[in-house]
Structure formats: C-alpha cells, structure tokens
PDB file of the backbone (N, CA, C, O) and the ligand in Angstrom, with CONECT records:
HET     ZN  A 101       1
ATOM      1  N   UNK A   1     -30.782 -49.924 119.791  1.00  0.00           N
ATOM      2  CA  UNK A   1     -31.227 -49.917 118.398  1.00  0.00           C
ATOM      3  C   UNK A   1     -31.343 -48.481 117.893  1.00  0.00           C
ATOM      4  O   UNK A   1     -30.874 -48.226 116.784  1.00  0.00           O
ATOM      5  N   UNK A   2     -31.890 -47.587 118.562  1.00  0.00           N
ATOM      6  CA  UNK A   2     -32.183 -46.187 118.484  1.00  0.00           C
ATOM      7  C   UNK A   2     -30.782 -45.606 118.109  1.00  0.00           C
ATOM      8  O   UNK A   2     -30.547 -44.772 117.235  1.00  0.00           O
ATOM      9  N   UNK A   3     -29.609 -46.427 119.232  1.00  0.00           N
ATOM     10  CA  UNK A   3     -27.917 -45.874 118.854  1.00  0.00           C
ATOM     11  C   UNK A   3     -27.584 -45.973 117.476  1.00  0.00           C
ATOM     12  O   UNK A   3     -26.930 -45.246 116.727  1.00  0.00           O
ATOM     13  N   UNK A   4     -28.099 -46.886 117.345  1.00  0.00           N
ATOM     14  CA  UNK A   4     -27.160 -48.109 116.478  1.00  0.00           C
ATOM     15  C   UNK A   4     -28.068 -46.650 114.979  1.00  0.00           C
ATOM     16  O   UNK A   4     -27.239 -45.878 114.496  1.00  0.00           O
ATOM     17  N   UNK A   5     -29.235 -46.517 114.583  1.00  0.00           N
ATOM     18  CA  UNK A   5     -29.877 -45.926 113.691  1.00  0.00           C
ATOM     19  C   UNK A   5     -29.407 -44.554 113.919  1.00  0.00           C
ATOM     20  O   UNK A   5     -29.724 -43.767 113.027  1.00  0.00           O
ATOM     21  N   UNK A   6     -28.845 -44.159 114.728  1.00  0.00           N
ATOM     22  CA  UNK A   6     -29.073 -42.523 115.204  1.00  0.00           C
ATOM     23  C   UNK A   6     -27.410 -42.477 114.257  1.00  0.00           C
ATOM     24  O   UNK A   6     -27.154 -41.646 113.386  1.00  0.00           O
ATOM     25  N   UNK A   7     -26.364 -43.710 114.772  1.00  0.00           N
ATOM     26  CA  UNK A   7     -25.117 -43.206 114.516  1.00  0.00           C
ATOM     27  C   UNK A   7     -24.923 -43.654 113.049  1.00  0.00           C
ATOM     28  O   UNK A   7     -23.857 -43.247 112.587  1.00  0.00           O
ATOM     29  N   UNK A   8     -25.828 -44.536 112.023  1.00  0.00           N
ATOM     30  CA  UNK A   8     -25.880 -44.620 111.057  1.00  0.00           C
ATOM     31  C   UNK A   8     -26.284 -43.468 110.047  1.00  0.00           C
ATOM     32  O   UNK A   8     -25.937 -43.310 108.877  1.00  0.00           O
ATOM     33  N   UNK A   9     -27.168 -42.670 110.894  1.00  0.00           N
ATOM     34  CA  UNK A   9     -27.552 -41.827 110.112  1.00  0.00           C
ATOM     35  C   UNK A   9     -26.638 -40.282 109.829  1.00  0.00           C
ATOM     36  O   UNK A   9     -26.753 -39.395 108.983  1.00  0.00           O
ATOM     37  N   UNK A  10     -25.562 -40.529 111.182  1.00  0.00           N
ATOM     38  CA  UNK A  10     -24.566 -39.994 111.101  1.00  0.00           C
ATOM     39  C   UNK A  10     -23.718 -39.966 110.594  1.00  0.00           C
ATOM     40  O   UNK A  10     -23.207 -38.897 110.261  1.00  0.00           O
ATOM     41  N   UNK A  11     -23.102 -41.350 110.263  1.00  0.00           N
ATOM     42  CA  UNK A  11     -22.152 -41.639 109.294  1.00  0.00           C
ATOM     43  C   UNK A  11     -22.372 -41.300 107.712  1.00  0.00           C
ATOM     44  O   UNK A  11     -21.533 -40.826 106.945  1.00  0.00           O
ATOM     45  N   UNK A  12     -23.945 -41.728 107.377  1.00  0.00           N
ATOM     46  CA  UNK A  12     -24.368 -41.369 106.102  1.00  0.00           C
ATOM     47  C   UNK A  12     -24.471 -40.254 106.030  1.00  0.00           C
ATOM     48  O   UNK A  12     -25.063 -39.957 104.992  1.00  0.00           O
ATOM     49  N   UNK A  13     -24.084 -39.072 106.849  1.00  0.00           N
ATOM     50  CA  UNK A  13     -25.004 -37.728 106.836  1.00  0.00           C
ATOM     51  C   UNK A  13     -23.983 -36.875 105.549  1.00  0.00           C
ATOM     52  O   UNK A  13     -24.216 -35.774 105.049  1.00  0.00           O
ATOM     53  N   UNK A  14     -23.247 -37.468 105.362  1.00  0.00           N
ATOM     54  CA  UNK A  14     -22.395 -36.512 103.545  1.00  0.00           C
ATOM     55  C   UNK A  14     -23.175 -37.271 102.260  1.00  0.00           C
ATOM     56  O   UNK A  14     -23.005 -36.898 101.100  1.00  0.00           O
ATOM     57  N   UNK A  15     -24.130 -38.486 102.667  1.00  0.00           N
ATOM     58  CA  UNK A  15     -24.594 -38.881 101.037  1.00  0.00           C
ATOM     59  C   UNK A  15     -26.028 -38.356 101.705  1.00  0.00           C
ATOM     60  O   UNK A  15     -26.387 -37.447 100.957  1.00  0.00           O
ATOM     61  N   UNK A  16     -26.820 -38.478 102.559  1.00  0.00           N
ATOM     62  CA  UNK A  16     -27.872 -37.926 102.930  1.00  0.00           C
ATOM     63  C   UNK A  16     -27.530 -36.319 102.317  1.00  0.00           C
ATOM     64  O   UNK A  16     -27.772 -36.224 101.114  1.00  0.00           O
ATOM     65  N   UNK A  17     -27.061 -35.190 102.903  1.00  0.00           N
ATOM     66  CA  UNK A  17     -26.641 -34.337 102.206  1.00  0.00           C
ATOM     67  C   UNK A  17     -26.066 -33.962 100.468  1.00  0.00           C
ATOM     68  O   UNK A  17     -25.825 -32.840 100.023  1.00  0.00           O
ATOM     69  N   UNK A  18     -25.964 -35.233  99.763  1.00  0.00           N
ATOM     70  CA  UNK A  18     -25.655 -35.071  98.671  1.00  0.00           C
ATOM     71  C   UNK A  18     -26.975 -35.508  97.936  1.00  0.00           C
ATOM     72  O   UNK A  18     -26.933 -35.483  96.706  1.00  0.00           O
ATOM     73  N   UNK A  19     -27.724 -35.764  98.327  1.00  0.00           N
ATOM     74  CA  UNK A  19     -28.779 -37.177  97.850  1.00  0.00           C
ATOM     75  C   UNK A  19     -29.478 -36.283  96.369  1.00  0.00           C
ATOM     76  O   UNK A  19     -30.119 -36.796  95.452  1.00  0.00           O
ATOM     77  N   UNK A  20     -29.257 -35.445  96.465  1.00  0.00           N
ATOM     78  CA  UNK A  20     -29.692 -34.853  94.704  1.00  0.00           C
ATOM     79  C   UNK A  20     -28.666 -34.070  94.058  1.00  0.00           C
ATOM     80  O   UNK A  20     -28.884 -33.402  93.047  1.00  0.00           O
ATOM     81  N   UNK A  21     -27.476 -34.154  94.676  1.00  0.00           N
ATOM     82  CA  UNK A  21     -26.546 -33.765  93.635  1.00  0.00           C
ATOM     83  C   UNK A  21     -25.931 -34.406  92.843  1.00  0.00           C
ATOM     84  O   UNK A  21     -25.825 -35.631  92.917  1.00  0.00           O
ATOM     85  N   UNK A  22     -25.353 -33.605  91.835  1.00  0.00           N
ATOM     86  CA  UNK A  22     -24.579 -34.525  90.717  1.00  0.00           C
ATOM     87  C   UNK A  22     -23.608 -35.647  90.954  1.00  0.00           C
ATOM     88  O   UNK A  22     -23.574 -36.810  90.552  1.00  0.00           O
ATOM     89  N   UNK A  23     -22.784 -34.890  91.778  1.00  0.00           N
ATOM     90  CA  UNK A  23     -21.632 -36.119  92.308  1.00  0.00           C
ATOM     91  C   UNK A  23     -22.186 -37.025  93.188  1.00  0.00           C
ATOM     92  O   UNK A  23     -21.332 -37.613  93.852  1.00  0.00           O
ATOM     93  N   UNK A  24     -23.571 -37.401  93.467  1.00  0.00           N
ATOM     94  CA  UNK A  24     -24.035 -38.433  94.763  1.00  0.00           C
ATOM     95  C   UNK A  24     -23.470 -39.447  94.835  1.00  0.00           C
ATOM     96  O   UNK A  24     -23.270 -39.909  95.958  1.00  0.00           O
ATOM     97  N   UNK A  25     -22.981 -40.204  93.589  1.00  0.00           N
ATOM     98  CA  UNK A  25     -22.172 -41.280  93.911  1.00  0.00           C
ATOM     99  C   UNK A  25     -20.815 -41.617  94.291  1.00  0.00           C
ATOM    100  O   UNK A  25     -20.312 -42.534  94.941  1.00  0.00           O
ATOM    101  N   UNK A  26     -20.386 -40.615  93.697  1.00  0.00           N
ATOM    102  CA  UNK A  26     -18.970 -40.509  94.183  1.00  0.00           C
ATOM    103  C   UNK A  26     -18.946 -40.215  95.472  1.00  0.00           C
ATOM    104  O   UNK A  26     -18.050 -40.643  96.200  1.00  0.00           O
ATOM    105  N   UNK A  27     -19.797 -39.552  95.849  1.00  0.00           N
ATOM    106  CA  UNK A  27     -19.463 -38.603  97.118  1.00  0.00           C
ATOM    107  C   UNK A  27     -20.146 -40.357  98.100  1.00  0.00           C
ATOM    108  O   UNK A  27     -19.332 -41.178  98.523  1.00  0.00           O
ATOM    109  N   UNK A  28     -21.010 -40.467  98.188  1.00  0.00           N
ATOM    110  CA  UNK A  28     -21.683 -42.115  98.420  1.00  0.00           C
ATOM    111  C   UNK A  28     -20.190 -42.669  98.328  1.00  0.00           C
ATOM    112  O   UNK A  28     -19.819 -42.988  99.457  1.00  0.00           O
ATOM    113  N   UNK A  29     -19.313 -42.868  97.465  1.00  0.00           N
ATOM    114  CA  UNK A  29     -18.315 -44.191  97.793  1.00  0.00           C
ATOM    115  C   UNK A  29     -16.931 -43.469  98.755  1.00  0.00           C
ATOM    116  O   UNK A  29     -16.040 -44.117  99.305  1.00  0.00           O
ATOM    117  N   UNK A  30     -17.047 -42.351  98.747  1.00  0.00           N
ATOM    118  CA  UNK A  30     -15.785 -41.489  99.702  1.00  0.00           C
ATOM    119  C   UNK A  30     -16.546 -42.210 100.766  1.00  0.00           C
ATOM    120  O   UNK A  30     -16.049 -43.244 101.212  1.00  0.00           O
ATOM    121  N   UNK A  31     -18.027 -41.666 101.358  1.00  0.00           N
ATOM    122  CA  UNK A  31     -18.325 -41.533 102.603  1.00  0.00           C
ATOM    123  C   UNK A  31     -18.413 -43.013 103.290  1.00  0.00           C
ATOM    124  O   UNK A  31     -18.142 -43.357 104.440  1.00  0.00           O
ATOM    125  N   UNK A  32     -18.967 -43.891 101.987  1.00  0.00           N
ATOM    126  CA  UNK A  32     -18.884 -45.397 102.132  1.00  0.00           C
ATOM    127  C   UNK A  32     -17.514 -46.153 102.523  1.00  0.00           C
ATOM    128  O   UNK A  32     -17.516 -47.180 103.201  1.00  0.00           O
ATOM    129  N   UNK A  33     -16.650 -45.700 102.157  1.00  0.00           N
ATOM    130  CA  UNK A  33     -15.259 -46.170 102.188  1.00  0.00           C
ATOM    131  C   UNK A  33     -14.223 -45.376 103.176  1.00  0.00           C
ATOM    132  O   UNK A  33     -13.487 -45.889 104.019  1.00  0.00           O
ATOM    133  N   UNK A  34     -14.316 -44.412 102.950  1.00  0.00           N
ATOM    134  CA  UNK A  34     -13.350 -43.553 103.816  1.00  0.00           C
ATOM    135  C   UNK A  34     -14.413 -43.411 105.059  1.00  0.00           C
ATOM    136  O   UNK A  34     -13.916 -44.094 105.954  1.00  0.00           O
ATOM    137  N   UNK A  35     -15.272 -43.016 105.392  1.00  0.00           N
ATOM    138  CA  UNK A  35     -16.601 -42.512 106.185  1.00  0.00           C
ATOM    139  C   UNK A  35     -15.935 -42.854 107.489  1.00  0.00           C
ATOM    140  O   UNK A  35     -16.109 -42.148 108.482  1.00  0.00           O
ATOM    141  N   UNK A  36     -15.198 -43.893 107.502  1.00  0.00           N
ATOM    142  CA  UNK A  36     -14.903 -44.699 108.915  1.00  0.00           C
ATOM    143  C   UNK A  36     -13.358 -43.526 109.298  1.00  0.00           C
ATOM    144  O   UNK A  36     -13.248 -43.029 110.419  1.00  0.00           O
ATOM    145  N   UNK A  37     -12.500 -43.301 108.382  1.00  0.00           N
ATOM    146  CA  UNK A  37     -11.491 -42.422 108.774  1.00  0.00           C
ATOM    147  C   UNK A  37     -11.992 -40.606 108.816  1.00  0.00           C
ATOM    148  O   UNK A  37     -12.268 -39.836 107.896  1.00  0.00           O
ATOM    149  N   UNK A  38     -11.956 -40.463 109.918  1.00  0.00           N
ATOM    150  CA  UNK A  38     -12.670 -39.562 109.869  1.00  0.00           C
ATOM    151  C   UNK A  38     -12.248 -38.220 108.614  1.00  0.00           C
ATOM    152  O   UNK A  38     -13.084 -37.533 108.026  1.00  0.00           O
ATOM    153  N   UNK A  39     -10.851 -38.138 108.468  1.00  0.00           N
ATOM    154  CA  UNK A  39     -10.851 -37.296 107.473  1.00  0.00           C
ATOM    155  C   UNK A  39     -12.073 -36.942 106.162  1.00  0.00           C
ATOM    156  O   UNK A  39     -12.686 -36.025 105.615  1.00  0.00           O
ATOM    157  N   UNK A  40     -11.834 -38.666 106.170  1.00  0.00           N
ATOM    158  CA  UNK A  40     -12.821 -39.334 104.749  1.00  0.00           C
ATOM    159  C   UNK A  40     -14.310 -38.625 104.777  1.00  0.00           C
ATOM    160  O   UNK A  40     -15.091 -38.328 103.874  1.00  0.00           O
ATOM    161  N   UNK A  41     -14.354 -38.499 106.055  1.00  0.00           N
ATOM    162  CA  UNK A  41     -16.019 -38.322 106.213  1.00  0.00           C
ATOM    163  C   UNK A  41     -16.056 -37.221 105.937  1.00  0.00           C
ATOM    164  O   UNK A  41     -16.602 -36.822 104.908  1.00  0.00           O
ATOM    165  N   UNK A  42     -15.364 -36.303 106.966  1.00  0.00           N
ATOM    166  CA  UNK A  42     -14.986 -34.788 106.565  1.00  0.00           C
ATOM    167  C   UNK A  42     -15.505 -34.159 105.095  1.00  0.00           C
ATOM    168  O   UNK A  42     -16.499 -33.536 104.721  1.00  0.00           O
ATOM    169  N   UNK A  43     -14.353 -34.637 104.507  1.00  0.00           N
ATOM    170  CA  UNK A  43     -14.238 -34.450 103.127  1.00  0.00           C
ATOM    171  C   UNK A  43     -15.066 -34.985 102.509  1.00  0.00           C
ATOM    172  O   UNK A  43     -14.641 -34.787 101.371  1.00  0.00           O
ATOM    173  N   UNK A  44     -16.057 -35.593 102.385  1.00  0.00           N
ATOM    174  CA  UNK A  44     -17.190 -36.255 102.239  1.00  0.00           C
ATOM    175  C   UNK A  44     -18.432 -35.396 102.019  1.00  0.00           C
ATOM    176  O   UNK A  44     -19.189 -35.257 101.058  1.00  0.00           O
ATOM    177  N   UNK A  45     -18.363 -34.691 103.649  1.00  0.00           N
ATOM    178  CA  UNK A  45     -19.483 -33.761 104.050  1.00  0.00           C
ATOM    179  C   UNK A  45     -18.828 -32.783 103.009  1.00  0.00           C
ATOM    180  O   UNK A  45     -19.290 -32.629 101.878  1.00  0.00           O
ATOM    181  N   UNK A  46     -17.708 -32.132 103.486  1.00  0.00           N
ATOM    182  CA  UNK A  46     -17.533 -30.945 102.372  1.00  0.00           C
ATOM    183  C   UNK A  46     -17.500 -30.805 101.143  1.00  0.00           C
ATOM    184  O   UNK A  46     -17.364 -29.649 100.743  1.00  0.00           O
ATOM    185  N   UNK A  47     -17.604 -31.847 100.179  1.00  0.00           N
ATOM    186  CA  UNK A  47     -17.620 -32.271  98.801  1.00  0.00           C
ATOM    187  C   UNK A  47     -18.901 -32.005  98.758  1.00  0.00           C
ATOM    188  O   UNK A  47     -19.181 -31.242  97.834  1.00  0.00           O
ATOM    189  N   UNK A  48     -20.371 -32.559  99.821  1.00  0.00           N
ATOM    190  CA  UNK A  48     -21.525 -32.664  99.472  1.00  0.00           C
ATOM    191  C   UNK A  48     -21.924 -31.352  99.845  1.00  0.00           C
ATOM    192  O   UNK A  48     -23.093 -31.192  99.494  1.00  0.00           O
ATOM    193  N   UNK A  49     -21.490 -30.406 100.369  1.00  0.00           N
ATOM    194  CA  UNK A  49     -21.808 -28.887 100.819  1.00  0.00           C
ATOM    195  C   UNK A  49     -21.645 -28.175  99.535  1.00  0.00           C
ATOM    196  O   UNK A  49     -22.503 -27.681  98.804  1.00  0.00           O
ATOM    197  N   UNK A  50     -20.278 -28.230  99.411  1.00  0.00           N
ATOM    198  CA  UNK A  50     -20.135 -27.125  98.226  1.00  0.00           C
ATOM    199  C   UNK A  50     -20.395 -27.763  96.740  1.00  0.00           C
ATOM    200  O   UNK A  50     -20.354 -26.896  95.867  1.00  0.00           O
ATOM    201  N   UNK A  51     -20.553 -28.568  96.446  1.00  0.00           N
ATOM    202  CA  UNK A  51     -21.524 -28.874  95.138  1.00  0.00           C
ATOM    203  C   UNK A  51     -22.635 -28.231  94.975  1.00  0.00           C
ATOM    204  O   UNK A  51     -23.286 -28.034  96.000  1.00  0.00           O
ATOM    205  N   UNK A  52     -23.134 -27.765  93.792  1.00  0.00           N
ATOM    206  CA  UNK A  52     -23.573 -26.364  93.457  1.00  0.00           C
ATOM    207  C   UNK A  52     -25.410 -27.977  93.343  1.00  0.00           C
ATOM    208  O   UNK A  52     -25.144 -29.175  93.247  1.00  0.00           O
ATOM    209  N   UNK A  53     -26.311 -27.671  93.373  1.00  0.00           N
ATOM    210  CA  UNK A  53     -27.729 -28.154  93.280  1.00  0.00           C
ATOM    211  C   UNK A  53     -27.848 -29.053  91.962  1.00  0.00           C
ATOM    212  O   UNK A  53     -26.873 -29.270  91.242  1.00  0.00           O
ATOM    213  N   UNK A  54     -28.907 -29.469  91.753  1.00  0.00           N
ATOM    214  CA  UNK A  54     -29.645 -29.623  90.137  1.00  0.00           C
ATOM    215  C   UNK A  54     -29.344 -28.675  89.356  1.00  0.00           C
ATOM    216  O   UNK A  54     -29.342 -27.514  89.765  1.00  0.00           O
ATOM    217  N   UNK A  55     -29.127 -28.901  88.465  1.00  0.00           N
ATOM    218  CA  UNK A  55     -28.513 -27.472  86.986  1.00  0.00           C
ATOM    219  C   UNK A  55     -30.119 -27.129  87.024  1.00  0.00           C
ATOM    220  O   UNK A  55     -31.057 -27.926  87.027  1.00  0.00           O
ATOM    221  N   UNK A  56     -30.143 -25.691  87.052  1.00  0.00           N
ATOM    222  CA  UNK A  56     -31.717 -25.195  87.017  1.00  0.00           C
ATOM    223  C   UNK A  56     -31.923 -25.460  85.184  1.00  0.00           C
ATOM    224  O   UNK A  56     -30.864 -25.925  84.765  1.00  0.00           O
ATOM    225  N   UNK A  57     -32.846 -25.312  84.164  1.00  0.00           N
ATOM    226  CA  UNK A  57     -32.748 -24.875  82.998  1.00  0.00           C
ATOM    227  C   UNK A  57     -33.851 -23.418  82.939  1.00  0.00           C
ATOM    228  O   UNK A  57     -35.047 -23.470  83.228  1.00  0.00           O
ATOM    229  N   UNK A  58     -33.357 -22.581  82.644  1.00  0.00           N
ATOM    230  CA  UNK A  58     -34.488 -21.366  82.095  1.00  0.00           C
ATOM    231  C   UNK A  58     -34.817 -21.212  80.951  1.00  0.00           C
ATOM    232  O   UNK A  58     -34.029 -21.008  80.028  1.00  0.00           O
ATOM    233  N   UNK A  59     -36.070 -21.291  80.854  1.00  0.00           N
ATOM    234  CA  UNK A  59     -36.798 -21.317  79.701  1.00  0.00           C
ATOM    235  C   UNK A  59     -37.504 -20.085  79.728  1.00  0.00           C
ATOM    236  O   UNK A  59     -38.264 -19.639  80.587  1.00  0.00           O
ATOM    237  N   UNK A  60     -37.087 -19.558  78.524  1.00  0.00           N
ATOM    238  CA  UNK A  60     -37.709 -17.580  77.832  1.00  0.00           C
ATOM    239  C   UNK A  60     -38.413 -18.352  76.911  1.00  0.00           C
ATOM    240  O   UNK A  60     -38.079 -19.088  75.983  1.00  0.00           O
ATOM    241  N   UNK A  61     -40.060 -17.805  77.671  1.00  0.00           N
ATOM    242  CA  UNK A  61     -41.127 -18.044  76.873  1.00  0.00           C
ATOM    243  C   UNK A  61     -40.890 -17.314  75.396  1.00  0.00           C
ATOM    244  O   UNK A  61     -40.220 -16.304  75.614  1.00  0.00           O
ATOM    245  N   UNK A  62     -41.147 -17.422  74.158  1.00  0.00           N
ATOM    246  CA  UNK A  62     -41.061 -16.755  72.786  1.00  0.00           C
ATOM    247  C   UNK A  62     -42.701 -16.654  72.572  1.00  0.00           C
ATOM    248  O   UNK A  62     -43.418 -17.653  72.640  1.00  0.00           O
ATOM    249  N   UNK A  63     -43.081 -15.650  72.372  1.00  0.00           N
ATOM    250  CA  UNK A  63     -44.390 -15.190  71.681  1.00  0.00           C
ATOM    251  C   UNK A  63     -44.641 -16.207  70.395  1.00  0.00           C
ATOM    252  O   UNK A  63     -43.741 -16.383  69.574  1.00  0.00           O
ATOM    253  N   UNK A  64     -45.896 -16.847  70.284  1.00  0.00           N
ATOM    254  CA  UNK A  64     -46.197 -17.275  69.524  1.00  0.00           C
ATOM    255  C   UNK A  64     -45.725 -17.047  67.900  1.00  0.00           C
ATOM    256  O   UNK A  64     -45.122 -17.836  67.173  1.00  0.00           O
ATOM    257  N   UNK A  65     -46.175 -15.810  67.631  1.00  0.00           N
ATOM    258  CA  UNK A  65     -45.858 -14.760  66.143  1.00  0.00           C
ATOM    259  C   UNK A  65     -44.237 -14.846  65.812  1.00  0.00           C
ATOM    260  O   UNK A  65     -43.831 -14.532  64.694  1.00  0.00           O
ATOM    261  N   UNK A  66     -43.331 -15.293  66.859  1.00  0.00           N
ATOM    262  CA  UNK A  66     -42.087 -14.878  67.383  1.00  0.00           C
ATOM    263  C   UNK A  66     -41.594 -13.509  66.455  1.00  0.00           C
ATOM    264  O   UNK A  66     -40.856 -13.527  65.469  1.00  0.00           O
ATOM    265  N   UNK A  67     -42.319 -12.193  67.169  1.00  0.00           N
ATOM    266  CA  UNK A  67     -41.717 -11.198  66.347  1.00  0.00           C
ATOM    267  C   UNK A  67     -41.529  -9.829  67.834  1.00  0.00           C
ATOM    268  O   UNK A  67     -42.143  -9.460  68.835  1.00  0.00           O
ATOM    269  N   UNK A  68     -40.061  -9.461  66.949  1.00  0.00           N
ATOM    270  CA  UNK A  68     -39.488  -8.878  68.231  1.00  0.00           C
ATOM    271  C   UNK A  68     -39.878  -7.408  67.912  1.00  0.00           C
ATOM    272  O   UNK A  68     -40.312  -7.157  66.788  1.00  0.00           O
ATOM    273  N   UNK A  69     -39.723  -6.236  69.014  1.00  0.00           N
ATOM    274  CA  UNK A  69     -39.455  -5.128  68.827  1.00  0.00           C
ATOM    275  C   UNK A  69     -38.607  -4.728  68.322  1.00  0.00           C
ATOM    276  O   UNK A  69     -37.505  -4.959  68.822  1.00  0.00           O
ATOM    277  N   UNK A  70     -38.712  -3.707  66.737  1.00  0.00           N
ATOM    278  CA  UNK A  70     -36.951  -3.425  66.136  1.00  0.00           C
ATOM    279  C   UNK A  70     -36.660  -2.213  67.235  1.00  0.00           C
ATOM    280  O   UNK A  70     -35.647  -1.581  66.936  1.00  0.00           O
ATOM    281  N   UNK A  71     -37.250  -1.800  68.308  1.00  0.00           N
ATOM    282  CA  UNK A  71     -36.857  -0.298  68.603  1.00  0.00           C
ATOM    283  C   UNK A  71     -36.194  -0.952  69.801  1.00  0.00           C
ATOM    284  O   UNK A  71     -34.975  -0.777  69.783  1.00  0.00           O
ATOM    285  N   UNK A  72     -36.665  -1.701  70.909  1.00  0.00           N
ATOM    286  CA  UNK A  72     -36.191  -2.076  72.213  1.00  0.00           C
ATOM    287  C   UNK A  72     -35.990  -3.210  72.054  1.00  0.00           C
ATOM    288  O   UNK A  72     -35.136  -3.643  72.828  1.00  0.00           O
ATOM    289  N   UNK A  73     -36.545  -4.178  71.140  1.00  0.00           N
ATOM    290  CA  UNK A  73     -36.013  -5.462  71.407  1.00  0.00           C
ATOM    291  C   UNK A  73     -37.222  -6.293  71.793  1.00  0.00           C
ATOM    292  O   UNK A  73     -37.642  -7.121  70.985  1.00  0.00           O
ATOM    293  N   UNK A  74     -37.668  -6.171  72.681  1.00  0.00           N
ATOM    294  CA  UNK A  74     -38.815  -6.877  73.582  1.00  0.00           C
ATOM    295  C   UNK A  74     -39.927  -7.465  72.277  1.00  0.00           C
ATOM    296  O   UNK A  74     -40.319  -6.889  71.262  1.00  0.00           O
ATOM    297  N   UNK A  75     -40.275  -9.142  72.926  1.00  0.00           N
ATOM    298  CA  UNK A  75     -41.077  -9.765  72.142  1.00  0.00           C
ATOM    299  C   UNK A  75     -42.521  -8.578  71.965  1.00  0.00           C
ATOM    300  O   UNK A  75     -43.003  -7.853  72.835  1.00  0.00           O
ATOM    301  N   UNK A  76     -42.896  -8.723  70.635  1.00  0.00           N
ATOM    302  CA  UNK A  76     -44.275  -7.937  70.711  1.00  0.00           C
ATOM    303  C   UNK A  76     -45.378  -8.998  69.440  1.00  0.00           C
ATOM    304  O   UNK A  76     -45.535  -9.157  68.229  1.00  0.00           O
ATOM    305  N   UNK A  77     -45.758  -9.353  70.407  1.00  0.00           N
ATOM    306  CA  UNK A  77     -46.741 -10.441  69.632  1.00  0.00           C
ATOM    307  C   UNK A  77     -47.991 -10.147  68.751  1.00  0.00           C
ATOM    308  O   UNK A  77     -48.770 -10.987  68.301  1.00  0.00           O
ATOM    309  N   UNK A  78     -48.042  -8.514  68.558  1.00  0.00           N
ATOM    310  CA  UNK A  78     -49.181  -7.446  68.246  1.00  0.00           C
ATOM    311  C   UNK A  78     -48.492  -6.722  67.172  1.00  0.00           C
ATOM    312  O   UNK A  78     -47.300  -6.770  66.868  1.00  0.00           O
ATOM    313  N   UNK A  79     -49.295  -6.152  66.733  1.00  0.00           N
ATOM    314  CA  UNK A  79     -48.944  -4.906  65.500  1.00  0.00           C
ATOM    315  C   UNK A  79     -48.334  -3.828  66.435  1.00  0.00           C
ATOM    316  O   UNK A  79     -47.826  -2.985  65.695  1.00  0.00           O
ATOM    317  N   UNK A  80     -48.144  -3.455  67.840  1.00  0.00           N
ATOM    318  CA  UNK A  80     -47.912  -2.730  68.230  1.00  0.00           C
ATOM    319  C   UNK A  80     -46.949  -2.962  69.488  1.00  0.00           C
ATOM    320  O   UNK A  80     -47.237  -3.930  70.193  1.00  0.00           O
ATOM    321  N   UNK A  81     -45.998  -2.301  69.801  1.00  0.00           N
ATOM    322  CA  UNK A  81     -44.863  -3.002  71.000  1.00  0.00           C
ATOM    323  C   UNK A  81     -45.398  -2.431  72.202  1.00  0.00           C
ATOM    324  O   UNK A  81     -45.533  -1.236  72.468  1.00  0.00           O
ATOM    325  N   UNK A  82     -45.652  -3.317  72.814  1.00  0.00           N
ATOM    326  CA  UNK A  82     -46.423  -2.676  73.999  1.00  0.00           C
ATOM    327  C   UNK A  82     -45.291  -2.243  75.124  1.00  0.00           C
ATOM    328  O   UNK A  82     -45.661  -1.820  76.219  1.00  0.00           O
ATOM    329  N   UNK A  83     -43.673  -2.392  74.741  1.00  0.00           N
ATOM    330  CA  UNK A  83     -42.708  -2.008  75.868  1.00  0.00           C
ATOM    331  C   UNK A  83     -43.038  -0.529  75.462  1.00  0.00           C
ATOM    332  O   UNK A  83     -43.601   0.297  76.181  1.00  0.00           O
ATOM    333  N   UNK A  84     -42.583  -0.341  74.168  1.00  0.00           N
ATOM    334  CA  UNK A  84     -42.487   0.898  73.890  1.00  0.00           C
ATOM    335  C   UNK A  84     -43.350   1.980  72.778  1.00  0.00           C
ATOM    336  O   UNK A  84     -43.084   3.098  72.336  1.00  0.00           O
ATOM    337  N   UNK A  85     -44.540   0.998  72.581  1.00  0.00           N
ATOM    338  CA  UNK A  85     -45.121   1.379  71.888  1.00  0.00           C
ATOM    339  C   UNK A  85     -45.149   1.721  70.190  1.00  0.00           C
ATOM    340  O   UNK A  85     -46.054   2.333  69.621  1.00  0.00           O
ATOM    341  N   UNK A  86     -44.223   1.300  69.708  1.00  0.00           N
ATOM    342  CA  UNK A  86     -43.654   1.451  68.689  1.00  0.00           C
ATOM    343  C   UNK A  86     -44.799   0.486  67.758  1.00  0.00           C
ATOM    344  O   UNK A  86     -45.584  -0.294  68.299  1.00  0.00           O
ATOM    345  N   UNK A  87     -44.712   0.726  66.158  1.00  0.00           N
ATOM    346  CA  UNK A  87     -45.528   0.530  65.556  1.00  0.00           C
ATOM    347  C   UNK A  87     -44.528  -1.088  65.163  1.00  0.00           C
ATOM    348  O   UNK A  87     -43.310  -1.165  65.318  1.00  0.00           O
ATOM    349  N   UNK A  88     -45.426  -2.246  64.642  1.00  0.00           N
ATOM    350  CA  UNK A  88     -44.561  -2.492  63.633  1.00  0.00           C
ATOM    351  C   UNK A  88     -44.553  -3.129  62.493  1.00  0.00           C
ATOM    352  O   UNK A  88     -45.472  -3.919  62.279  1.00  0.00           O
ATOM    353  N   UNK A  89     -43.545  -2.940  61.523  1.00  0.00           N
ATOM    354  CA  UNK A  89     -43.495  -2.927  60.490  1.00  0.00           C
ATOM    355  C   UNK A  89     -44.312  -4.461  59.877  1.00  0.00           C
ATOM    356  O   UNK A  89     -44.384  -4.682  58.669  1.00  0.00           O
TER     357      UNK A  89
HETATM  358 ZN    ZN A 101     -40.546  -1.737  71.661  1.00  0.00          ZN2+
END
C-alpha cells in the first residue's frame, strides 16, 4: 500500500509541482494522459519547472494629498519634499 501511494505520488509529481501555476491544468492532463509514457511525464515535469509562479501585482503606495516633488519627483505629502527638501509650490 505504502508502494502503491509512494509510486502515485510519483507519477503525479509534474501536477504536484505545478499545483499553483497558471498552466495546472494543462500540465494535470499531459501528466494524466501521457504520465504513463515516460516522455509525457518528462515533459510534464519540465512544463511545471519552467513556468514562471503566480503573477506577483505591485502596488506603489500614492500619498494621500497625491502631490509629487516638481524637483526629484518623489511623492511629498507635506509643504515640504522631504527627498530633497525642496519647498512646494
Ligand atoms: Zn524633492
């Protein structure tokens, strides 16, 4: 029984490896279908390797006031730019 779970978890080990990427399903029906020829599996695993993660999103906090520095640029949420000190207008 221990075999039988150990070599299942082997066979699944390209959707186990994909299990939060974008392509999981696709990559799930290669490994599901082909999984048994070993190429299939192969290519399976390597589809689920080089797929790039979750798309990160970055979020640039904006200062409340949203008012920028005219001299450097940098948010300055004050009468005064604290990158560069600059007054502003
Ligand atoms: Zn500045």
């Amino acid at each position: 029984m221990l075999t039988f779970a150990a070599l299942l978890f082997l066979y699944f080990l390209p959707t186990i490896v994909a299990h939060n990427k974008a392509s999981f399903v696709p990559i799930f029906l290669v490994n599901f279908f082909l999984g048994w020829t070993v190429v299939g599996w192969i290519a399976a695993l390597m589809w689920a390797l080089v797929e790039p993660g979750p798309a990160r999103v970055l979020v640039q906090p904006v200062p409340a006031a949203g008012r920028f520095c005219c001299g450097c640029g940098a948010p300055a949420p004050s009468a005064w730019c604290s990158n560069c000190g600059r007054r502003l207008a």
